[in-house]
N, C-alpha and C positions, 0 to 999 in steps of 0.2 A: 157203221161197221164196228165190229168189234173185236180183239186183240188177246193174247194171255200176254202177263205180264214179263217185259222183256228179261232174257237172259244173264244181265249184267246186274239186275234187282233179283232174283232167286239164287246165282250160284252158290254154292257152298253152303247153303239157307234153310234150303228147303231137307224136311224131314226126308228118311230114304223109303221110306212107304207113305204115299199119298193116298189117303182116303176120295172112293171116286166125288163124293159133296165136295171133298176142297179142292179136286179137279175142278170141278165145275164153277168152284169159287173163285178161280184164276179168271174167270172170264169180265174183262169192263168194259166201259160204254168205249164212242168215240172220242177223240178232244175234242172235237164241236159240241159235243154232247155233254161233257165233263165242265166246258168254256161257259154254255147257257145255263146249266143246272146250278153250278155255283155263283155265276157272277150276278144272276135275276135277283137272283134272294136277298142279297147286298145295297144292289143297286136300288131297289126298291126300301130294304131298309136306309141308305144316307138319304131318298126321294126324301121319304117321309118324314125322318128327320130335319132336315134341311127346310121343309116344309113348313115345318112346327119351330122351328129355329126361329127362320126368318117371320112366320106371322107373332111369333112371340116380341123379338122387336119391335115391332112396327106397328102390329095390328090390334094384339090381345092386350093390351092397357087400354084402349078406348073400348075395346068391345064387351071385355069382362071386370074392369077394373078403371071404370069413368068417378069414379068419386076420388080416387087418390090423385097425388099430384102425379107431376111427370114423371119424378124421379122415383119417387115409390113404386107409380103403376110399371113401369118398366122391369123393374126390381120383382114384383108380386108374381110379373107373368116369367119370369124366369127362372121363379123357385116352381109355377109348374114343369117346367121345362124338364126341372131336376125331379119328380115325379115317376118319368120310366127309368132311368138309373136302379133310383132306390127298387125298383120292383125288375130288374134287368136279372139280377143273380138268385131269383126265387124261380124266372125263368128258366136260367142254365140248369138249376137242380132238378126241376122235373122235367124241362127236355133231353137234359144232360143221362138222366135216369134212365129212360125209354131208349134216347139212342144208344147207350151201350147192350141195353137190354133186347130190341128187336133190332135195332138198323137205324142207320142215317136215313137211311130214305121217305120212311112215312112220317119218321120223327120231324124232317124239314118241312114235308108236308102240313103237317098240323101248327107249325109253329109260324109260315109265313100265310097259311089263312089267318092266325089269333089275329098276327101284327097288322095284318090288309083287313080285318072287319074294324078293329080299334082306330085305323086310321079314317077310312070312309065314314065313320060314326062321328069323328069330332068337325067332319066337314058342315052334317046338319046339324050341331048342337046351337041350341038356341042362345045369343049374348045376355046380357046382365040387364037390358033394359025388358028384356022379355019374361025372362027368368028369377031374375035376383041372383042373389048366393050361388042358389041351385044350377045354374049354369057353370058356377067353376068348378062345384060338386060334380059334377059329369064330366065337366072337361077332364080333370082331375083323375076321376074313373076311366074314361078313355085311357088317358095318358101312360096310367097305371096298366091296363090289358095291352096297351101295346108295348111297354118294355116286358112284358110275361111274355111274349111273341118272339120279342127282340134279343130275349133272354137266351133261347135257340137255337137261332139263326147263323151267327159268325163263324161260332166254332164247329155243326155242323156243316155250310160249306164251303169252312176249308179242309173238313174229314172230304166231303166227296171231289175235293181237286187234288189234295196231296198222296189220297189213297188208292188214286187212279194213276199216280206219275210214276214215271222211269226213277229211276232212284237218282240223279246224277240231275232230277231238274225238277224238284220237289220245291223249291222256293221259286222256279221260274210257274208253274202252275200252281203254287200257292200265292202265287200274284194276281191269279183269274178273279179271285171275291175280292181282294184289295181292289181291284181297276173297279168295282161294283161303287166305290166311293165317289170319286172324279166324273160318273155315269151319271150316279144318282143327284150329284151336285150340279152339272151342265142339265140335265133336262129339269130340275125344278126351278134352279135360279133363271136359266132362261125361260119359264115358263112364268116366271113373276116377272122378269121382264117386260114382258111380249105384254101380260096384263098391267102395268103400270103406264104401260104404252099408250093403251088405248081406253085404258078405263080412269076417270078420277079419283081423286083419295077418295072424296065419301063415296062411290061405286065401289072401290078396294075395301073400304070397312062394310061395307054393306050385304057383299056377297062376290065379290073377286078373290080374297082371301079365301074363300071356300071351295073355289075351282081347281086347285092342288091336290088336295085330299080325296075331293071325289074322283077326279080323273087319274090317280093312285091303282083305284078298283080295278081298274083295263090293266095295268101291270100286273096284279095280284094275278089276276085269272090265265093271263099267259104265264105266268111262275108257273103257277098251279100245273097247268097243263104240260110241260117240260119236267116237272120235278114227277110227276106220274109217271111218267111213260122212260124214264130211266131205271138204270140198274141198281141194285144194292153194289156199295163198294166190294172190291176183292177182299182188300183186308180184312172188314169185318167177316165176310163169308168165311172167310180161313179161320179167324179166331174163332164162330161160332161152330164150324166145322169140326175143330178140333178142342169143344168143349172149353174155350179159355172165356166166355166172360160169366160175370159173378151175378151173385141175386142183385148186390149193394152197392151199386157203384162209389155212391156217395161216401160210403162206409171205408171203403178202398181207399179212395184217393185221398181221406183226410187222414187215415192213418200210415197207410204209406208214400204219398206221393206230396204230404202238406209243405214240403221246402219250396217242391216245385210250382206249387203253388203260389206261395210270397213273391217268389220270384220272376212267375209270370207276371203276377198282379202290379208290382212293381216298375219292371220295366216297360209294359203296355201303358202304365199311366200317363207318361209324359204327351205320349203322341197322342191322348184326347185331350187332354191341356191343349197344348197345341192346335189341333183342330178346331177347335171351340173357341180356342183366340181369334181366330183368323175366318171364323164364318161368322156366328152368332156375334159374338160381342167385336168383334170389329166391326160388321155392318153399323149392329147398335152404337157405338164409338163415331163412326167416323159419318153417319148422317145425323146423332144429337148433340156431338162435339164439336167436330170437324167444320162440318156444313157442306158436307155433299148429300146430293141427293140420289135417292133410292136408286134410281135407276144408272144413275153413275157408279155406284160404287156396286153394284150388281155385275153393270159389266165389269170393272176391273176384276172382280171376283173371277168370272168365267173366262177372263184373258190366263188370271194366274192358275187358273185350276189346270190348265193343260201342261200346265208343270208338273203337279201334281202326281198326273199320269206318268209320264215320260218318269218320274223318277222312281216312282212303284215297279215298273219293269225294270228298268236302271240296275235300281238296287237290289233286285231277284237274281239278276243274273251276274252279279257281282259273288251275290252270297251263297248260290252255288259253285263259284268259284273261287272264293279266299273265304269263307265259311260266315254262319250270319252271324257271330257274335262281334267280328270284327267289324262288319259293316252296320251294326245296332250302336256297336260303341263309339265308332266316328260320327254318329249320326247325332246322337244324343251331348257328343261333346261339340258339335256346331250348333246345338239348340241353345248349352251355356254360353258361347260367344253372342250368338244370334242376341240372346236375352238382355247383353248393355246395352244394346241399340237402339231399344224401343223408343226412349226420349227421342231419339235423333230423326228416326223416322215417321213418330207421327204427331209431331209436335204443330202443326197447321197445317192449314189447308192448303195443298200442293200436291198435283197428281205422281211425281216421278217419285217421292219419296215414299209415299204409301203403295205405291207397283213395287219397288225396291222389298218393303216389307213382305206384301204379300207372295212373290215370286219367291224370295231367298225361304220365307217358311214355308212356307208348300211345296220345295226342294229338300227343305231338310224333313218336312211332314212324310214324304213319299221316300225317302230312305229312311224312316222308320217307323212307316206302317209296312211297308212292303214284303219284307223278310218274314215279319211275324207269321203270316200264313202257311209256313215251313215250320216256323221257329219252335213258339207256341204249342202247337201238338206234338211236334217231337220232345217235347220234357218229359208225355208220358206214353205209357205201354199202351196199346191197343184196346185191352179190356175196359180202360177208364178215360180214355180218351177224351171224348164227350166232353163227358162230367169234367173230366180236370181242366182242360183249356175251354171252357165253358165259364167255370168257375173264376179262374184269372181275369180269363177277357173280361166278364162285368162286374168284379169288384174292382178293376182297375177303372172302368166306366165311373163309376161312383168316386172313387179316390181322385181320379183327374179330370171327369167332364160333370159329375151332377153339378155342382156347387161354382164349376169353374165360372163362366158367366156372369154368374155373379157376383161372384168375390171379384172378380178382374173392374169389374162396373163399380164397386166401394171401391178399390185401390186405386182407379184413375181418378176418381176425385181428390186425391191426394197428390196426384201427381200420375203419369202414365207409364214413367218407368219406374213407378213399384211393382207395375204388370207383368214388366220384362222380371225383377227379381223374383215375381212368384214362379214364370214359367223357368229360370234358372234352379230355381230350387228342387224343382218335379226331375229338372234332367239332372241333377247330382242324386238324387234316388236310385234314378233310372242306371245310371253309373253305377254305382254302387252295387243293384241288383245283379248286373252283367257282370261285374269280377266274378261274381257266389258263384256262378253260371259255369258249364262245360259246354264247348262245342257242340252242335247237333248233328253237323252236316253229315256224318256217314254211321248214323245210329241205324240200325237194323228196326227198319220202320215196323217190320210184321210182326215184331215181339210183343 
């Protein structure tokens, strides 16, 4: 069913002559409809990632990188890793482009096929004994096509969950694509689970590692099918109704919205620091260091990820109600505490004290990813939307997850809470960012 947007979001707002297009613009999907359209897209992007995370770990130094040592190969396949990053904000700009220019809607379309054929491809790419070189050369290529996808993805949709919401709960349904992260992490890691279970290591390098990726494609195509048969957002109808978007998006937002920019960029970084601590290279961490094995520290993973969740709503519904820069700021000032700790908590092998880690950051990971899907596009005006929180979201990608990984995997070799100083230094940025920063919570979203 479908609704005009409620009374307490237009008064005082709305123009006093409505053109009947932006009558008709008022009209949006259901929140069930708003729930699957955003959250699929997500969800299937953390799959994927999580996907290529974890086989980056574990799997892709023996498969494409058997000649290097241990410590290299590990190393090698982690700067692919860092791969769709670099190619993440080449995505924002030309999906960022289109959807200001026709709509969220076919724009998410095109961008979560790029990301679901890139990922189903690197399923059958042939390894390094088959191949040679040419095998990371395509990996490589893949990896690259799917941050152009992923590029997209985020900030389109949390245009179609925020610009679907009541105005009074625009960070509780900008939560719908953050819960897409905790999704996409419980069905892949348990889905390497289940495979670790029953299949041997050389079965798992052989062709278990490849079972993720392909079976990816069956989420792709139910996206697909949901993100079709949806509406165009309101807001954009109204903007485009009433002639407000531009030929340039790009052109726009760099020239007048580039503060907002830094300061998305900025703040969004710490929380993929963070995330990348606690999946990728703590897996890596704690089964080449530690000495747990794979499937131990898989489920711890999936015990703390429902933390995760629980704090991604949490925190939505806090920051539509004491507003989100308060609850970005608490969040990022428990990531500097959290960050002396690291020695403490993962200095041997001992289960409670690595739950301890993982729980307490994936508490503080979910108060401050959660907010951003309000936050984030309310920096800018409707006409460049897109493009701007496009823009932030993946150079903050690049600034706090390409490299992280890896740099966290040099730093523990020196010790493990130099780890913890690098992820305290991301959150004093992040700090930093949020003073620059004006509240969001009661900006006239339609503008």
């Amino acid at each position: 069913m479908s609704s005009t947007l409620d009374e307490q979001t237009t008064a005082g707002r709305m123009p006093k002559t409505v053109p009947a297009a932006t009558a008709a613009g008022l009209q949006r999907d259901s929140a069930r409809k708003v729930i699957a359209a955003s959250m699929i897209g997500t969800a299937i992007e953390f799959f994927d990632f999580y996907a290529y995370g974890t086989a980056a770990a574990n799997y892709f130094p023996t498969v494409f990188f058997p000649q290097a040592s241990a410590t290299v190969g590990v190393l090698a396949s982690l700067l692919t890793f860092a791969v769709a990053f670099v190619a993440r904000p080449f995505g924002s700009l030309l999906f960022g482009h289109f959807g200001d220019r026709l709509g969220r809607k076919t724009t998410l379309v095109v961008s979560l096929l790029t990301m679901g054929a890139a990922t189903v491809l690197i399923g059958v790419l042939p390894g390094f004994a088959q191949a040679g070189v040419w095998a990371v050369v395509l990996l490589c290529l893949c990896r690259f096509c799917q941050g152009i996808g992923l590029g997209g993805e985020w900030s389109g949709a949390a245009l179609v969950a925020t610009e679907n919401a009541p105005s009074n709960r625009r960070a509780l349904y900008g939560s719908f694509p953050e819960l897409g992260a905790p999704i996409g992490f419980l069905l892949c890691n348990g889905l390497f689970l289940l495979l670790e279970t029953v299949c041997s290591h050389d079965q798992m390098l052989a062709w278990g590692w490849r079972v993720p990726f392909l079976l990816s494609g069956v989420l792709v195509v139910i996206g697909l099918w949901v993100r079709v048969t949806m509406e165009e957002t309101p807001v954009f109808k109204l903007a485009a109704a009433q002639n407000r978007t531009v030929k340039a998006p790009l052109v726009t937002t760099m020239h007048d919205h580039w503060r907002a920019v830094v300061q998305g960029t900025l703040v969004v970084a710490v929380t993929y620091t963070l995330f990348y601590m606690l999946t990728t290279w703590s897996l890596s961490y704690g089964t080449k260091t530690l000495g747990f094995s794979n499937r131990q520290y898989l489920a711890m993973l999936m015990i703390s990820v429902v933390v995760f969740a629980g704090s991604i709503v949490g925190s939505c519904v806090l920051a539509d109600h004491w507003g989100r820069k308060k609850v970005l700021t608490l969040a990022s000032a428990g990531m500097v505490v959290f960050s002396c700790f690291f020695g403490a908590m993962l200095g041997h092998l001992s289960v409670a004290p690595v739950m301890v880690f993982l729980c307490v950051g994936f508490l503080l990971m979910g108060a401050a990813f959660g907010p951003l899907g309000a936050f984030l596009p309310e920096l800018f005006p409707a006409h460049v939307r897109y493009t701007g929180s496009g823009i932030a979201y993946n150079l903050a990608a690049i600034v706090g997850a390409a490299f992280a990984p890896s740099i966290a995997t040099a730093l523990a070799r020196n010790g493990v809470q130099n780890v913890g100083l690098y992820l305290g230094l991301m959150a004093v940025l992040s700090l930093m960012a949020l003073f620059t920063c004006r509240e969001t919570k009661d900006v006239d979203y339609r503008r």
